[in-house]
C-alpha positions in Angstrom: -31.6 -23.8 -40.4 -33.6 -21.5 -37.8 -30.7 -20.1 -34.6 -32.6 -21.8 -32.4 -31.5 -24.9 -34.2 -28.1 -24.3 -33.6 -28.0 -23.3 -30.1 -29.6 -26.0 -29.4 -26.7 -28.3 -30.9 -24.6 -26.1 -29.6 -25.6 -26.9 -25.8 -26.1 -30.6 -26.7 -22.3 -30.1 -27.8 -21.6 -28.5 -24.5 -23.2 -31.5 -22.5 -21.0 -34.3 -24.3 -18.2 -32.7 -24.2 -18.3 -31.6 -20.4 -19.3 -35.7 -19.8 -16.4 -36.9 -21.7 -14.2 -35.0 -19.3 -15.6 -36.6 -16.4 -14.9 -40.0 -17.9 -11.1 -39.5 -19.0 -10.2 -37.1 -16.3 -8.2 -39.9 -14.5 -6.6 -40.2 -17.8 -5.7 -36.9 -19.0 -2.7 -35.9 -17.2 -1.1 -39.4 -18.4 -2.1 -38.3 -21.7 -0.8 -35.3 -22.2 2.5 -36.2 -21.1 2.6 -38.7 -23.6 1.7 -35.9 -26.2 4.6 -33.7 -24.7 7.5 -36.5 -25.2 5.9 -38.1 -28.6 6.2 -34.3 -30.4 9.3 -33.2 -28.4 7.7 -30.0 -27.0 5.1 -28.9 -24.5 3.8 -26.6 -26.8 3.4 -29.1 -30.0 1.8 -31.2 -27.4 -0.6 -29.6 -26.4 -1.7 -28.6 -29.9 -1.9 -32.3 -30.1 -3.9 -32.8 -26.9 -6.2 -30.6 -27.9 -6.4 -31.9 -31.1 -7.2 -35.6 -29.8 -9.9 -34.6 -27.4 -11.9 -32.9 -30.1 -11.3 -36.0 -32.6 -12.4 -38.5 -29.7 -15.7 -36.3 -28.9 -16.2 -36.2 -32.4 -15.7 -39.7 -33.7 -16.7 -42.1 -30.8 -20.2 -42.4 -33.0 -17.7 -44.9 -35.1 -17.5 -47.3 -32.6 -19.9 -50.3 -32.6 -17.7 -52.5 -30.3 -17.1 -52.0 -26.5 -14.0 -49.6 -26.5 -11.1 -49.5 -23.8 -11.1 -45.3 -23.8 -7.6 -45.1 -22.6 -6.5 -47.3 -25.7 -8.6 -45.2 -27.8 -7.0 -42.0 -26.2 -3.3 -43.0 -26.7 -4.6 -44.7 -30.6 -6.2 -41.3 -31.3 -2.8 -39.3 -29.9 -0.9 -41.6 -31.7 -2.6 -41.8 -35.3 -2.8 -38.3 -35.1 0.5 -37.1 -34.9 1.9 -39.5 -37.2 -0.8 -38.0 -40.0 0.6 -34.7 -38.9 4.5 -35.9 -39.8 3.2 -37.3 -42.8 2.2 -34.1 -43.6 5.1 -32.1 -42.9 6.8 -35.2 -45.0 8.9 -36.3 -42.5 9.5 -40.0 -42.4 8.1 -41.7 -39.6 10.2 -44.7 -39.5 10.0 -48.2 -40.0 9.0 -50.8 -37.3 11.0 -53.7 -39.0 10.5 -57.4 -37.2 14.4 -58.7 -37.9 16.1 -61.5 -36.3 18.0 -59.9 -32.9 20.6 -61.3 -31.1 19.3 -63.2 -28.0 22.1 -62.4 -25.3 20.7 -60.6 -22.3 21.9 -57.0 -21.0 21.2 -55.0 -17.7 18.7 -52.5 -18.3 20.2 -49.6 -16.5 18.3 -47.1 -18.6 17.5 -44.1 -17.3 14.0 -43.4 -18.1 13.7 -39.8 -17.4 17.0 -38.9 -19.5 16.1 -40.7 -22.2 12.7 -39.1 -22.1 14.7 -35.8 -23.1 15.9 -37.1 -25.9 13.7 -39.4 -27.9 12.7 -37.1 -30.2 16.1 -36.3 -31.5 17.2 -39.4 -31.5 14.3 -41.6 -32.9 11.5 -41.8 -35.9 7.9 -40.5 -34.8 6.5 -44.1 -34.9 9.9 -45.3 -32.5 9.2 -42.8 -30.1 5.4 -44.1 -29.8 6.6 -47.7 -29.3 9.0 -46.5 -26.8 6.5 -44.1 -24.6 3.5 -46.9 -25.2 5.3 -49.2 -23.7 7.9 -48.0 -21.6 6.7 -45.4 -19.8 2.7 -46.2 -19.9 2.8 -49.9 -19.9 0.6 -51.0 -22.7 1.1 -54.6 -24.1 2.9 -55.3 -27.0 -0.6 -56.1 -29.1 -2.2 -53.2 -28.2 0.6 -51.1 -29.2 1.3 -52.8 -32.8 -2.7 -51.9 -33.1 -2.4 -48.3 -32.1 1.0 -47.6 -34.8 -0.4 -50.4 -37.7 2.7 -53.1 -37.1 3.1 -56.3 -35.3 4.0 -57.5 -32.3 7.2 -58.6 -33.1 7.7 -55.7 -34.4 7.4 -53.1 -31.3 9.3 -55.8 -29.4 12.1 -55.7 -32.0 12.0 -52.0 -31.5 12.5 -51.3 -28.3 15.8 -53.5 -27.9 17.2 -51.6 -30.5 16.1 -48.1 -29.1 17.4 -49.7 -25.7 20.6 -50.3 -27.2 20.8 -47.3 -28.4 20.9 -44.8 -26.0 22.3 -47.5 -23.5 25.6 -46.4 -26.3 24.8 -42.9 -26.9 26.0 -40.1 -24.9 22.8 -38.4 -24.2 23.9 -35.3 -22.1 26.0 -34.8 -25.5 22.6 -34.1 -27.1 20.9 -30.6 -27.5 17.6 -30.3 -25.9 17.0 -26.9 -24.7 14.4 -25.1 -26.8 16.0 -21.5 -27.8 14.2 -18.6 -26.5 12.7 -16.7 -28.4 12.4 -12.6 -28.8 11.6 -11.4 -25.4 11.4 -8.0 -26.7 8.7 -6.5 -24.4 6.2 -5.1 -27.2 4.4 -1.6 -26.0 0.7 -3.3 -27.3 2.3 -6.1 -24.7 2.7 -3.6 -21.7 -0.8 -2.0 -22.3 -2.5 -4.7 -22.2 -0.9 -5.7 -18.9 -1.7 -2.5 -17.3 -5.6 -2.5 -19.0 -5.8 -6.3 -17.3 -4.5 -5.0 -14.0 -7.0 -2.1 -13.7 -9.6 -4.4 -15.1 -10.6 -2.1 -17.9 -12.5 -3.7 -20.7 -12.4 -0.8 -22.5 -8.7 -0.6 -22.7 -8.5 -4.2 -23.2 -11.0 -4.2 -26.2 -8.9 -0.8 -27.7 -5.5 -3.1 -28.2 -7.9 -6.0 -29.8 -8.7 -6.0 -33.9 -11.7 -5.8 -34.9 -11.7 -9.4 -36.8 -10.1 -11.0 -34.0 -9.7 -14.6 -32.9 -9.9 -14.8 -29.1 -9.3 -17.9 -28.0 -9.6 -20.1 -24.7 -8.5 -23.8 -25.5 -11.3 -26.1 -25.1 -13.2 -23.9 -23.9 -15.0 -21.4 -26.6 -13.9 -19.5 -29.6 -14.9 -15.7 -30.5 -14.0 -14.4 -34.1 -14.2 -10.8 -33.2 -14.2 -7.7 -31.2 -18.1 -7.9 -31.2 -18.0 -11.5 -29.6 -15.4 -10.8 -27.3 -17.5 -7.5 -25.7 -20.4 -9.5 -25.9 -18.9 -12.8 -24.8 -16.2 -13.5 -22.7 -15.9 -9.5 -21.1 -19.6 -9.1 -21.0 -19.6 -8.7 -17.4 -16.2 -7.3 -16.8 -12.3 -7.6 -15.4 -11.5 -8.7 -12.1 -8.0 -6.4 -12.3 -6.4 -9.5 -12.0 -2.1 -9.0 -11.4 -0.3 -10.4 -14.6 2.8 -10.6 -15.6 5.8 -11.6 -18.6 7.3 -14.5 -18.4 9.5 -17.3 -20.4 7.4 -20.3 -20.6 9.4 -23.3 -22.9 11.1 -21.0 -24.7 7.7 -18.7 -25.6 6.7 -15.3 -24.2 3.6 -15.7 -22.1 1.1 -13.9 -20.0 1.3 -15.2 -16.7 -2.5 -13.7 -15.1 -2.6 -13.8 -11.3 -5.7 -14.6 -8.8 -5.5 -14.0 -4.9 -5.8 -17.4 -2.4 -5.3 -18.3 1.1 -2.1 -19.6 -0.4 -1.2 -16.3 -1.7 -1.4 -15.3 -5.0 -2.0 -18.7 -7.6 -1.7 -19.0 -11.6 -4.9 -18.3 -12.6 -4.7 -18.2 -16.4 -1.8 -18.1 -19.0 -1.7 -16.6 -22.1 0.1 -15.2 -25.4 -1.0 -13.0 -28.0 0.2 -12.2 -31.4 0.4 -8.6 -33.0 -0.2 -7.4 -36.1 -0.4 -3.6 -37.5 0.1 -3.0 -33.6 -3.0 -4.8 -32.9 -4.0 -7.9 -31.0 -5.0 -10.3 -34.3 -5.0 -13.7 -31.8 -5.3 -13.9 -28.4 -4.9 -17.6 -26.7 -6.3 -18.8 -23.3 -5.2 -21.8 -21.2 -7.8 -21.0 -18.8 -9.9 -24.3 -19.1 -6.6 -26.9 -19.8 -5.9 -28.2 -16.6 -2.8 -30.7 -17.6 -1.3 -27.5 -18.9 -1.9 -25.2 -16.0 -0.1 -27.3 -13.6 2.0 -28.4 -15.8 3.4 -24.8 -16.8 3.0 -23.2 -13.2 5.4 -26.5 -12.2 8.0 -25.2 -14.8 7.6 -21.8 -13.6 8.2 -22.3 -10.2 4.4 -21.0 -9.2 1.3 -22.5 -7.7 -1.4 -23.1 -9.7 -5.6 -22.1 -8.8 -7.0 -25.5 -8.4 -10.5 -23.7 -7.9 -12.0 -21.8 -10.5 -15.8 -20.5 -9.4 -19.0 -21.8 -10.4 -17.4 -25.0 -12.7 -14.1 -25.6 -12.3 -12.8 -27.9 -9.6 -9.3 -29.5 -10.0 -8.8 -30.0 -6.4 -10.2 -33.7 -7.5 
């Protein structure tokens, strides 16, 4: 197979991938919300965002029948994060379709509390029903479609998750996530100063030589080669960046100028090894996770990125 060959799949790729997000835009933010509350984390879902939009550009070949995407979004979110339980062998809960009581009961729920607290209180597959159908107002057939039950089933579920934290005490519940080591590493603070001055070379001195540079659906470099040749091929802007907390993680929090003053631009974490940079990750191109993030931290976000990036829309 000739290189030509390759990059030619490689732009055909490019071109699918950058039409898909034109069609589910209007759904993604919905989306990875959902992922957020199904895995209990921001982190894990976004890792599980991620993960769905690369299955759905991948496998939408499968489908012969006219397909409602958002469906197909949440079924691929879903199915997906149940195999990953499975894997980890947690149980992922029941659905069971059992003879309820018929007596009525306000429904003084508080969605956005109980939101904090489904994943500690309820199976993988519960949590799904709940979300589905609660918060993003699917009908009870599509849902028993997306999490392989019935009906009755998902029905029978939510009254009893209803129940449930109608009785429980939720503000008795941990949520926070622990923070972890915010030790300030010395590889750390020279790479902030080499990113402020805009210094590739300085940049590319902290970085391994076997490297995996990362920028979340965007590309992927294995090494310091591709990453001089690649993504800092034609520089640093000396953009200002800073430490932060972000859900508990140490981040990179990289700054860009606007007539709103200055705007999150990027964010990012690295991990060290043998006081080297062996992984560096980007949020550059995720949008949900941008604004979500620079909401958490209190910051504005860059809605404009030049030539291609245009979340003003």
């Amino acid at each position: 197979m000739t290189d030509d060959t390759i990059n030619k799949w490689n732009e055909t790729s490019r071109e699918l991938r950058q039409q898909l997000d034109s069609v589910i835009a209007e759904f993604g933010t919905g989306l990875w919300n959902y992922c957020r509350y199904l895995t209990g984390s921001p982190w894990d879902g976004e890792d599980l965002y991620q993960e769905t939009m690369l299955k759905v550009l991948g496998g939408l070949f499968q489908r012969w029948h006219p397909t409602n995407l958002k469906s197909y979004l949440y079924r691929i979110a879903t199915n997906t994060w149940m195999d990953h339980c499975r894997r980890e062998k947690r149980n992922v809960g029941e659905l069971l379709e059992e003879n309820i009581p018929s007596e009525e009961f306000a429904d003084s729920l508080d969605l956005e509390e109980a939101l904090k607290v489904l994943f500690q209180l309820f199976s993988p597959r519960q949590t799904a029903v709940f979300l589905l159908m609660e918060v993003f107002r699917f009908q009870a057939h599509e849902i028993a479609s997306m999490v392989k039950t019935t009906p009755g089933a998902v029905y029978a579920t939510i009254r009893r998750m209803k129940i449930k934290l109608r009785n429980q005490p939720i503000e008795n519940i941990p949520t926070d996530i622990k923070n972890q080591d915010t030790e300030h590493h010395e590889i750390i603070q020279a790479y902030l100063q080499a990113l402020s001055d805009g210094d590739v070379e300085d940049v590319l001195a902290l970085i391994s030589d076997q490297a995996h540079y990362e920028a979340s659906l965007g590309f992927i470099e294995v090494s310091k080669d591709e990453i001089r040749n690649g993504s800092m091929l034609h520089g640093l802007p000396g953009y200002k960046a800073k430490q932060f907390m972000l859900w508990g993680k140490p981040v990179i929090v990289v700054f860009a100028d606007s007539n709103e003053g200055e705007v999150v631009h990027d964010i990012q974490y690295q991990e060290i090894e043998n006081n080297k940079i062996v992984y560096h990750r980007s949020y550059f191109f995720r949008k949900e996770f941008i604004i979500a993030a620079s909401k958490e931290l209190g910051l504005k976000p860059q809605l404009m990125k030049e030539p291609s990036i245009h979340w003003d829309n």
